[in-house]
N, C-alpha and C positions, 0 to 999 in steps of 0.2 A: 596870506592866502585868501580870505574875505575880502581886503580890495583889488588883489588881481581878476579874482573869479569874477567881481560883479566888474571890473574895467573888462573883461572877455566877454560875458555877456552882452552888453552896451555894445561891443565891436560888435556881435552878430555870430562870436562861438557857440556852437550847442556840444559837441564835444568836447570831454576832455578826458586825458590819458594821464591818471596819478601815479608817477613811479615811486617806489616805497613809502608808500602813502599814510602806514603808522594805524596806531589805534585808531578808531572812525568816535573819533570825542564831538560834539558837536560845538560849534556850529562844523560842520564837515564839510569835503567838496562838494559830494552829490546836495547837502541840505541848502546850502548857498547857491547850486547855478541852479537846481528844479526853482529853488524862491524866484530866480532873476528870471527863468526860463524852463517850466514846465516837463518841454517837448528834451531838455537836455538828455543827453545821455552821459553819462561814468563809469570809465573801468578804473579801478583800483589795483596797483598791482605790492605785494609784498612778498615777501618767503619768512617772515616771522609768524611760528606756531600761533601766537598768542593773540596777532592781529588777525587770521584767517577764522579764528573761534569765537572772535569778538563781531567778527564782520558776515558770519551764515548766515542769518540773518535777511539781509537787507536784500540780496536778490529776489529771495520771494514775497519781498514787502512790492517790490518795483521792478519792470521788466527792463527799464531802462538803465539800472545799474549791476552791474560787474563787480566781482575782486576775483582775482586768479591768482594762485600761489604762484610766486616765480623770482628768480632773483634777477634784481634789475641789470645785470652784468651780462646775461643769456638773452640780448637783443633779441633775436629770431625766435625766440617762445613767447617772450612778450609777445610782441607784434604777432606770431601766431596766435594768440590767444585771445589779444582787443581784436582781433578782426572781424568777429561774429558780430560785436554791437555797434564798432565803429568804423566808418566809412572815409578812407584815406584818401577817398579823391575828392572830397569837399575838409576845409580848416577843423585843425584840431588844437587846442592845447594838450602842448606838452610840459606836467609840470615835475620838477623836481624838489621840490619843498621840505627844506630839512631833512634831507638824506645822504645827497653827495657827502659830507663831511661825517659821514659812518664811513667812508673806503679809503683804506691806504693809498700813497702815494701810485705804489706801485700797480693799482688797478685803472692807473691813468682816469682820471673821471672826466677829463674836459675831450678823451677820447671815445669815451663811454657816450656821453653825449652825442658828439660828432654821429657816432654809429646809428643813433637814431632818427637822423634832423633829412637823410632820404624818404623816409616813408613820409614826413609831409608834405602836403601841397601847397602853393603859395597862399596866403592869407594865412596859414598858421601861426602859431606862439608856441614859444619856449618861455614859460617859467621857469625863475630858480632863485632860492634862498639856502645860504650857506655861512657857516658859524666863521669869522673871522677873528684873529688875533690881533688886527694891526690897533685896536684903541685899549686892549687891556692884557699886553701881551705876557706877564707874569702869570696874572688870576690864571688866562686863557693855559698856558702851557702846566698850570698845577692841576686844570680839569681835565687836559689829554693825560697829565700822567698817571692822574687818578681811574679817568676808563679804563686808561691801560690795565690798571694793579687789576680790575674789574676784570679783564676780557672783553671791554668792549674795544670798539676804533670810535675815537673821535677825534677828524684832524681839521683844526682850524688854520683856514687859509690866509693870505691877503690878497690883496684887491687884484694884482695882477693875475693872479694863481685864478681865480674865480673870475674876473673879465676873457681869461681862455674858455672856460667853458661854455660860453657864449658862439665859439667857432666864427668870430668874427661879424654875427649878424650885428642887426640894425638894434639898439636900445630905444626903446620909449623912454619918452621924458620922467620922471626928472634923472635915468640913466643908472648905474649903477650904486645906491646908497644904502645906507643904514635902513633894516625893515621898517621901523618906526618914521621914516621920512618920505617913506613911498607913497604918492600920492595919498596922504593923511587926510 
């Protein structure tokens, strides 16, 4: 998340759009793009109690950050919602950062995605990092069936399953790998 946000600021994003964006643990996204870029703006968006109690806070520390309760699957409330801070007709990131792999198959995610990749304008980004099976695929399927006993979703994907929710665009170098390999 830290070398995407600062490779976005570098391109000249001040925007960005965090969907399920999780505890706000630091270094965060708002703390890392204001570092790289002051003027940035962040919305954050979750529907976990624990993350929006955690996150009151930060709006009135900064005008220029957001979190709106909302589940990332209600496309049109999101996008309702960033629209007050952020401006869709200049590049936004869109990031998805460790969250798709909370949703079942069945909530289609590379469609999920899809649904959102209208509202940008050209020069945007899609972010996304998502838990994969394909290099530890026993451990990997004893932790899905452990969330499960939990009540959580956690489904790890493979590369093709996750190269769809890309919807086809363009990958930056070094392309789809391991988080640990992404421009390091």
């Amino acid at each position: 998340m830290v070398r995407a946000i600062q490779f976005l600021c570098d391109a000249g994003i001040r925007q960005f759009l965090d969907i399920g964006a999780g505890l706000p643990t630091s270094p965060n996204t708002y703390e890392v793009a204001q570092a790289a870029a002051p003027e940035a703006r962040v919305v954050s968006v979750d529907n976990d109690p624990m993350v929006l109690l955690h996150a009151e806070g930060l709006p009135a520390k900064n005008g220029a950050i957001r979190v709106i309760e909302a589940d990332m699957r209600d496309v049109a409330e999101v996008l309702a919602g960033v629209g007050e801070l952020l401006d869709f007709s200049k590049p936004v990131a869109l990031m998805f950062v460790g969250c798709l792999h909370h949703l079942p198959d069945s909530d289609d995610p590379a469609g999920l995605v899809a649904r959102y990749l209208p509202a940008l304008t050209p020069g945007s980004y899609l972010v996304l990092s998502h838990a994969t099976g394909d290099f530890a695929p026993e451990r990997t399927h004893e932790t899905s069936a452990g969330a499960a006993q939990r009540g959580a979703t956690w489904v790890p994907r493979g590369k093709d399953d996750i190269l769809r929710m890309f919807n086809g665009l363009e990958l930056i170098d070094p392309g789809l790998v391991l988080v640990s390999y992404w421009r390091r």
